[in-house]
N, C-alpha and C positions, 0 to 999 in steps of 0.2 A: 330359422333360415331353411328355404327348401329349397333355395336354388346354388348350386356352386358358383353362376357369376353375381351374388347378392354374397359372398365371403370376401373382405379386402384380398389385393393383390392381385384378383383373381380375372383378368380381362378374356372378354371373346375367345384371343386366340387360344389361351392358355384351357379355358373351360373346352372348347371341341378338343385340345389334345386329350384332355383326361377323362371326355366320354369316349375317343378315338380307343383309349386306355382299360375301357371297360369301368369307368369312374363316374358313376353318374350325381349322386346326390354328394352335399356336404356330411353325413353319417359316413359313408362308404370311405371317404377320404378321411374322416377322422379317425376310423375304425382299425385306417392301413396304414396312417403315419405316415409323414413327409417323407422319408427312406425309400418303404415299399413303392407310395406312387410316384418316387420318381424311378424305381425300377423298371416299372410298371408302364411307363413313360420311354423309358429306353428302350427295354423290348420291342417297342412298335416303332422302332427306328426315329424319334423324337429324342433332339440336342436337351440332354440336361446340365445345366449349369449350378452353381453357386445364386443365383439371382435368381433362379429358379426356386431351387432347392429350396432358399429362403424364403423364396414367396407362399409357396404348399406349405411350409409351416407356419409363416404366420398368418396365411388362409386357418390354417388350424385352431390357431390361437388367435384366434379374432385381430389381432395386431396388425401392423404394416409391416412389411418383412426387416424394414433397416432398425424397428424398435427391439428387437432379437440381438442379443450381444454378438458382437464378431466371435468370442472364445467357442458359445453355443451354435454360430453358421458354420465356424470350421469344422468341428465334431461331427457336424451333418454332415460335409463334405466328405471325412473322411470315412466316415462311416457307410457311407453308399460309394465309395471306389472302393472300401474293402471286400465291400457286396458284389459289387457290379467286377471286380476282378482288374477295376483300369490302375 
């Protein structure tokens, strides 16, 4: 895969936020992990959510983001508010 909108989850809009993000290929994002580019994502004043969250991971993991256990999206979640300071 060389293109980020060729990773599930990963639509239009969401692909220009994460070259918007300085994200350009599917390596770069797998290299920085669901967390960092949704940090990464917030900085540039881009809404991150949970559906989000979810989807960058399982763009990550080749998956669709609702095949990812809810136990392992909350973990993400909280994981990036403890990051992100909300």
């Amino acid at each position: 895969m060389s293109e980020l909108g060729d990773m599930p989850n990963l639509g239009k809009v969401v692909v220009e936020q994460l070259e918007r993000a300085g994200i350009r290929t599917p390596d770069e994002l797998r290299a920085l992990g669901s967390v960092e580019a949704a940090l990464r994502l917030s900085a540039t004043g881009i809404d991150v959510c949970v559906s989000k969250l979810s989807a960058l991971e399982g763009a990550i993991r080749g998956v669709r983001w609702h095949a990812i256990p809810a136990h392992e999206r909350a973990a993400l979640i909280s994981e990036f508010d403890a990051r992100s300071g909300a």
